[in-house]
C-alpha positions in Angstrom: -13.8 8.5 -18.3 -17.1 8.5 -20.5 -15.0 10.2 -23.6 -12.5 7.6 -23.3 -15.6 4.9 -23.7 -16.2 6.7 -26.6 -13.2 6.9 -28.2 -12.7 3.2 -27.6 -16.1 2.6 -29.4 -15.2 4.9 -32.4 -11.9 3.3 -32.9 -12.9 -0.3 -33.0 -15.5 1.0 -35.6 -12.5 2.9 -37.5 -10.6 0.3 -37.7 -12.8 -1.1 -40.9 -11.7 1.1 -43.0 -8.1 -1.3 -42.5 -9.5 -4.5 -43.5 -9.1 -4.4 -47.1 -5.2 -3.5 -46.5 -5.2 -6.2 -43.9 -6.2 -9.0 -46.4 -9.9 -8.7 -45.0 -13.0 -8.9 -46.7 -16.3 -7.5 -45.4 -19.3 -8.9 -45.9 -22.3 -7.0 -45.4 -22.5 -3.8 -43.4 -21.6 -2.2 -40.0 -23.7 0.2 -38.9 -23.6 2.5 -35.5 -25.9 2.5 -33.1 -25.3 5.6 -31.3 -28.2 5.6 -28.9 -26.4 2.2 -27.6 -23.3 3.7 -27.8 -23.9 6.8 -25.3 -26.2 4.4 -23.2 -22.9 2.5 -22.4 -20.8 5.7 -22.3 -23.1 6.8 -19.2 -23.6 3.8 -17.5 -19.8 2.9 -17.1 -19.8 6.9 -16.1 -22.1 6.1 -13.8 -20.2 3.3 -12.3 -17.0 4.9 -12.0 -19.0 8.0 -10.1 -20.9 5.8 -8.1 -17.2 4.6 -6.5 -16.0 7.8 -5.8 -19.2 9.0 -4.0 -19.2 6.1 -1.8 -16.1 7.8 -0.2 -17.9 11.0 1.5 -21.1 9.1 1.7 -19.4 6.8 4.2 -18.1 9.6 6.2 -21.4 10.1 8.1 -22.4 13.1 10.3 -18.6 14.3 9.6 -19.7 14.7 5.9 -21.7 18.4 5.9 -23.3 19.3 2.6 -24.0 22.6 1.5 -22.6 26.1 0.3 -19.8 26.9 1.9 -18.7 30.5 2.8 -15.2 32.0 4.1 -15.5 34.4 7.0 -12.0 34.2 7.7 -8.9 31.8 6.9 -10.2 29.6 9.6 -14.2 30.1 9.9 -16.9 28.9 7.5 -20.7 29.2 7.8 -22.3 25.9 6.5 -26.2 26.0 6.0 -26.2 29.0 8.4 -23.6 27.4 10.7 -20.4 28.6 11.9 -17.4 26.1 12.1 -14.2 27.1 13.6 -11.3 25.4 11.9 -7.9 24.2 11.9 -7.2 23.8 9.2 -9.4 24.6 5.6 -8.7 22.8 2.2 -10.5 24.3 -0.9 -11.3 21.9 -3.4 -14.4 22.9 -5.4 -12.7 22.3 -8.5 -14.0 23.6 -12.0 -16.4 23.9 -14.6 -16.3 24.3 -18.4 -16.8 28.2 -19.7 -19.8 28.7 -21.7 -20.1 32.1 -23.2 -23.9 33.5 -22.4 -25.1 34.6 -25.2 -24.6 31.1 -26.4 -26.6 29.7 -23.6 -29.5 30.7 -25.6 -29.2 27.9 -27.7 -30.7 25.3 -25.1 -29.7 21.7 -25.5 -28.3 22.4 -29.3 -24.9 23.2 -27.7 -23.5 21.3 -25.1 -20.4 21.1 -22.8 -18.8 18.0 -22.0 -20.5 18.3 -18.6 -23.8 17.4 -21.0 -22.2 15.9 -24.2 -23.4 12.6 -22.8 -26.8 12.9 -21.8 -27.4 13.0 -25.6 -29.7 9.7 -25.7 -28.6 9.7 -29.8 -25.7 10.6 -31.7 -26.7 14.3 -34.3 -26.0 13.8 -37.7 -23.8 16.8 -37.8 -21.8 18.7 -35.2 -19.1 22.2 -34.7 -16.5 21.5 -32.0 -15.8 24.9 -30.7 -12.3 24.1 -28.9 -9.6 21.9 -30.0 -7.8 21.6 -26.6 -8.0 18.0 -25.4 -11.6 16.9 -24.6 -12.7 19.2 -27.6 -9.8 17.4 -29.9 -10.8 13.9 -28.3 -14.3 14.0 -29.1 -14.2 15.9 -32.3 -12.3 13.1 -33.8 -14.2 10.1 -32.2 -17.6 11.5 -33.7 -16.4 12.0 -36.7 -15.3 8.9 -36.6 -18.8 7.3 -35.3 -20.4 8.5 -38.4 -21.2 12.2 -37.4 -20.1 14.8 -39.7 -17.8 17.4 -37.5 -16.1 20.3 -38.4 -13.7 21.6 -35.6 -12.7 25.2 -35.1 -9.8 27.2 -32.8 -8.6 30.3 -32.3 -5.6 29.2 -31.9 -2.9 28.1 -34.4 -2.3 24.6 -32.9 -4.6 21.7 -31.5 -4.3 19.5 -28.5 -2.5 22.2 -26.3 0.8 21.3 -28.7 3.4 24.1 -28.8 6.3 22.5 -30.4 5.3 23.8 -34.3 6.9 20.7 -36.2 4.8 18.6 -34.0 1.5 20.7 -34.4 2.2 21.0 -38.1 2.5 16.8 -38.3 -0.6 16.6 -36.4 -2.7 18.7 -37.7 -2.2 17.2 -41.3 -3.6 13.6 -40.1 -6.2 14.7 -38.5 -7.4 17.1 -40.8 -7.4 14.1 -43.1 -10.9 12.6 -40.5 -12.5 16.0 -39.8 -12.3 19.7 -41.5 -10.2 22.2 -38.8 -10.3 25.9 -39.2 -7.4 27.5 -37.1 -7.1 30.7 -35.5 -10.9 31.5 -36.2 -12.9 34.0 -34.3 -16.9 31.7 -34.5 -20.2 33.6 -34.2 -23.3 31.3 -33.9 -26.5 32.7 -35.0 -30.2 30.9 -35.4 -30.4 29.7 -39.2 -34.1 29.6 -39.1 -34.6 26.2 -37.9 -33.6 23.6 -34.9 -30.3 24.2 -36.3 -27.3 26.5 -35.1 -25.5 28.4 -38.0 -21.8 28.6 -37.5 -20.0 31.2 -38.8 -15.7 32.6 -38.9 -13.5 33.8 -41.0 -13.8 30.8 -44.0 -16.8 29.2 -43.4 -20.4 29.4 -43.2 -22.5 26.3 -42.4 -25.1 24.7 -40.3 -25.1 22.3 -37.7 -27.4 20.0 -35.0 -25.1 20.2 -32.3 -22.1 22.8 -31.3 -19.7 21.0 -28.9 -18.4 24.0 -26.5 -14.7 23.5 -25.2 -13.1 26.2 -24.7 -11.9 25.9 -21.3 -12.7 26.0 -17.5 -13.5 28.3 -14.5 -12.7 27.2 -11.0 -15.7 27.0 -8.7 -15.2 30.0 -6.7 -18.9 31.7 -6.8 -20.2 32.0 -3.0 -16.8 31.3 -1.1 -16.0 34.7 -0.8 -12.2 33.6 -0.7 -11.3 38.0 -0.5 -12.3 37.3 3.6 -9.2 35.1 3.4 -7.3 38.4 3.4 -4.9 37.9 0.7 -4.3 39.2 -2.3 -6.8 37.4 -5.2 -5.5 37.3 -9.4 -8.4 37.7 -11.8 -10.0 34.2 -11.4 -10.4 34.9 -7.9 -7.5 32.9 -6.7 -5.2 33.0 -4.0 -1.3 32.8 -4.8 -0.3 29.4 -3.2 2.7 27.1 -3.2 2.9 24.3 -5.3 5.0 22.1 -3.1 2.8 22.7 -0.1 -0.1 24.1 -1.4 -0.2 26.1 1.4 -2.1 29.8 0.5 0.5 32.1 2.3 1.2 31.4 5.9 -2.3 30.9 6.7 -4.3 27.5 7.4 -5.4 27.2 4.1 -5.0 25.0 1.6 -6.1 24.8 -2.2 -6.5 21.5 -4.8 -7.5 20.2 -7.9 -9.0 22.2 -10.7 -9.8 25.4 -8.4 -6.5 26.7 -8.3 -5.7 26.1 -12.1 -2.4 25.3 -12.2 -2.5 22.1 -14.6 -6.1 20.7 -14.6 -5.4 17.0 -15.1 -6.2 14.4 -12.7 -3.5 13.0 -12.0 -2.2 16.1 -10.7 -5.4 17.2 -9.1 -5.0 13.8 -7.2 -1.4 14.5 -6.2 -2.4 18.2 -5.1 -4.9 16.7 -2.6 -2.5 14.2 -1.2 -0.1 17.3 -0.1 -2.9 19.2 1.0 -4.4 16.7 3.0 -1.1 15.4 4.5 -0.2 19.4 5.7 -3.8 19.9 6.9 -3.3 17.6 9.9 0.7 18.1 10.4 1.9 20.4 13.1 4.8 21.3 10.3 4.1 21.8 6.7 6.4 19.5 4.7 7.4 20.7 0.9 7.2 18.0 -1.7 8.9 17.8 -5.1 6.5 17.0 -8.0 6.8 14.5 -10.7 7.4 15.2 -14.2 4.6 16.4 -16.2 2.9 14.4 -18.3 0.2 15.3 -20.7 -1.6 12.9 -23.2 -4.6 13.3 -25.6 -6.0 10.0 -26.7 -6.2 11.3 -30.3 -5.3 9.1 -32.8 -2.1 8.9 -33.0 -2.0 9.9 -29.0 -1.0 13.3 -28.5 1.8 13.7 -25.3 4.1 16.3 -23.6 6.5 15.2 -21.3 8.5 17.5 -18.8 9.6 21.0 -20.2 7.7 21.9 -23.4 9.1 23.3 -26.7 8.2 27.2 -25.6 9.7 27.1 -22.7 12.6 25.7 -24.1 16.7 27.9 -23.6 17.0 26.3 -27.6 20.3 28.0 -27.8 20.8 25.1 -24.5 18.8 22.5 -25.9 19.4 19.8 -28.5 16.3 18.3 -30.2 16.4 14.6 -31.5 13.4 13.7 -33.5 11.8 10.3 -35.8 9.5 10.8 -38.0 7.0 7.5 -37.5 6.3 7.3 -41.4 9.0 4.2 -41.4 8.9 3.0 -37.5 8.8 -1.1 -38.5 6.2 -1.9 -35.7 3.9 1.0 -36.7 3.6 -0.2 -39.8 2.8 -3.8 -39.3 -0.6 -1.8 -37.4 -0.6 0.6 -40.4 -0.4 3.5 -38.0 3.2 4.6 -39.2 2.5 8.1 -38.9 3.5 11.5 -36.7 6.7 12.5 -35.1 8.4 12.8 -31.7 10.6 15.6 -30.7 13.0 14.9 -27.8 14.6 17.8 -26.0 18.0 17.5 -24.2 20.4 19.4 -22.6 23.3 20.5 -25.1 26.2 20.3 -22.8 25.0 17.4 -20.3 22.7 15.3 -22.3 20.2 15.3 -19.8 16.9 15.0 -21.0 13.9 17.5 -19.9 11.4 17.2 -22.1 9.5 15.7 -25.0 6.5 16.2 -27.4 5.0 13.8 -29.5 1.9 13.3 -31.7 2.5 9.5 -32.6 1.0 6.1 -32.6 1.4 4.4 -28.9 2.3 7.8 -27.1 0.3 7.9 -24.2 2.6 4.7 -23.4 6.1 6.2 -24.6 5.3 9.4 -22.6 5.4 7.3 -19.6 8.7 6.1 -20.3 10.3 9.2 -20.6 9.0 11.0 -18.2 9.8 8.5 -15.8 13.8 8.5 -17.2 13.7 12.7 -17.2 12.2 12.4 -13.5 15.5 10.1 -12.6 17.6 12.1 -14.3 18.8 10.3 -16.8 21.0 11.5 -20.1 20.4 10.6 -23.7 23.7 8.7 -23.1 22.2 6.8 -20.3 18.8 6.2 -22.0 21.1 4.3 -25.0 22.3 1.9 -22.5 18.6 0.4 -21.9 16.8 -2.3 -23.6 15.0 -1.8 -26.5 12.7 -4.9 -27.8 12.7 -5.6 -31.1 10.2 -5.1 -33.0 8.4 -2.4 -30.6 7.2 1.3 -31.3 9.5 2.1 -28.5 12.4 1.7 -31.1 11.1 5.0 -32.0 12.7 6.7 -29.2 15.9 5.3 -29.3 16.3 6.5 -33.3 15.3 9.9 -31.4 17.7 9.7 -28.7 20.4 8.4 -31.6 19.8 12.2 -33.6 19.9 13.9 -29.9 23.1 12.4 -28.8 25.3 13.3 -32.0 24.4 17.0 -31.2 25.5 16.7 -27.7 28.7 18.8 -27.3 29.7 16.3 -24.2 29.5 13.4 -26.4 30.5 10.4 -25.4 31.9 7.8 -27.4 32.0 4.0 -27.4 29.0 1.3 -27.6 25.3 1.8 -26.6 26.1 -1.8 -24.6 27.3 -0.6 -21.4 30.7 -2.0 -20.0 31.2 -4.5 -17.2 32.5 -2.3 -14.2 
């Protein structure tokens, strides 16, 4: 929640830089006050946390704090206390990596676990990362004024693997903030409070590196190997997604700590199914919704259901519009990016989608919820599109997807009276 405060902020003070094409005229300046700015950040953060506690501080004496420790799949010791159980959820969920050496640096390089106890806003900054939060908040400093460069050893940003996507993407952002792909970064000391940031093009200086590089599950003192199963390289138990069940044994894992998709929404969803078989007599198997991924770039970043690589594209027809000359994007003067619809070549059935485009965290939505009904292109053409929308968007997609389909079916978009 505090980066999307932040990103809100920095967009509203983006959005200047429109008022001269907008007819506007500004008179006299805007400037930034970032102390403000992360002041707000933390105390809606704090707000939001605040709520959230309240839950287990309710629970009274049936809420224990302390390290935990595994004997076996159904004993703990608590604080030096054994507890016999019926059942045991683990749900510790993660924390960002930090390599060590780079710990050295103190309080010049941060996580996002400390990117907002910052009381002011550095002047300059290296985003090590450009997965979602390090993507999100590269752009929205830059945007507030700080000068960022980003860096990535991958080839793509925003966890994007469809290439004509990435490629779009990467071009309009690189047009807010320098990005230096598949770069291996050293930091050194440059001889003064700043860090010097080296890889394979580029040699400068910075106040602040930005560390996001990805996350660890909280496993350290749980001793999960007296579980007596098998443990992969994180220290993990194999589980089952639909139960999440660890083997046949009264165990249970959620969230970030068994990093299967680290998002909330399916960290929430994991702890519903956990929680429900945790105090069943039966373990019940539930399907899970469509996946939905969004990075609130600008233009929002999104995957919906089955991703470009994991894609049969000798099964799979791809519909896509290019956003450069969507009518209601460029009323907002955001007609930019592209969205790539996937499809199944001799059904129609949709299965997936990615999308770096204006309004996509909101289009996303929409078709995952069709691919999670099981809807075809064809079907998709028979629902409403306002006029003038972004949305329209989709249906030019899903127009390109369905002339490729080799079931095509013919006749108007308007369904028929039955």
């Amino acid at each position: 929640m505090p980066s999307k405060m932040l990103i809100e902020a920095a967009d509203i003070y983006h959005k200047r830089h429109l008022y001269e094409e907008m007819g506007f005229k500004l008179n006299g300046t805007i400037e930034v006050d970032g102390k403000a700015v992360l002041k707000r950040a933390r105390g809606l953060r704090d707000m939001f946390v605040s709520s959230v506690k309240r839950a287990t501080n309710n629970l009274g004496d049936k809420n224990i704090s302390g390290r935990a420790k595994s004997l076996a799949p159904d004993l703990l010791e608590v604080n030096g206390e054994q507890i016999r159980t019926r059942a045991m959820i683990i749900a510790t969920g993660s924390t960002p990596i930090m390599p060590e050496p780079w710990k050295n640096f103190g309080d010049r390089i941060v996580t996002n676990a400390e990117l907002f106890e910052m009381e002011d806003l550095p002047k300059s900054m290296a985003v090590v990362g450009l997965g979602a939060i390090g993507l999100e908040m590269a752009q929205a400093f830059s945007r507030l004024g700080v000068e960022v460069t980003g860096f990535d050893a991958l080839k793509t940003i925003g966890g994007i693997s469809d290439p004509e996507v990435a490629a779009s993407a990467i071009e309009l952002l690189t047009k807010e903030f320098p990005i230096h792909l598949e770069s291996r970064v050293t930091l050194e000391e440059d001889g003064s409070d700043r860090i010097r940031v080296r890889s394979e093009d580029i040699d400068i200086s910075v106040d602040k590196v930005l560390v996001s590089v990805g996350r660890k599950p909280n496993t350290a003192g749980l001793h999960m190997e007296n579980l007596g199963v098998p443990l992969n390289g994180l220290g993990i138990p194999e589980f089952n997604k639909h139960t999440m069940q660890v083997g046949d044994l009264p165990v249970f894992i959620a969230g970030d700590v068994n990093t299967r998709i680290p998002l909330l929404a399916e960290a929430a969803d994991d702890g519903h199914i956990a929680g429900v078989n945790s105090i069943k007599d039966s373990i019940q198997s539930y399907c899970r919704r469509t996946f939905i991924g969004i990075v609130f770039t600008h233009p929002n970043i999104a995957s919906v259901g089955t991703k470009f690589r994991d894609l049969d594209l000798e099964n799979t027809v791809i519909g896509a519009m290019d956003y450069s000359g969507q009518a209601r994007a460029m009323t907002a003067l955001q007609n930019h990016g592209l969205l790539r619809l996937y499809a199944e070549k001799s059904t129609g059935k949709l299965i997936g989608a990615e999308m770096a485009i204006p309004d996509g965290e909101h289009i996303a939505h929409s078709i995952s919820w069709a691919i999670q009904r099981g809807l075809t292109v064809f079907e998709m053409l028979e629902l409403n599109f306002y006029h003038p929308v972004t949305e329209e968007g989709v249906r030019a997609a899903l127009r390109v997807a369905a002339n490729k389909i080799e079931k095509r079916e013919s006749g108007p978009e308007i369904p028929l009276c039955r």
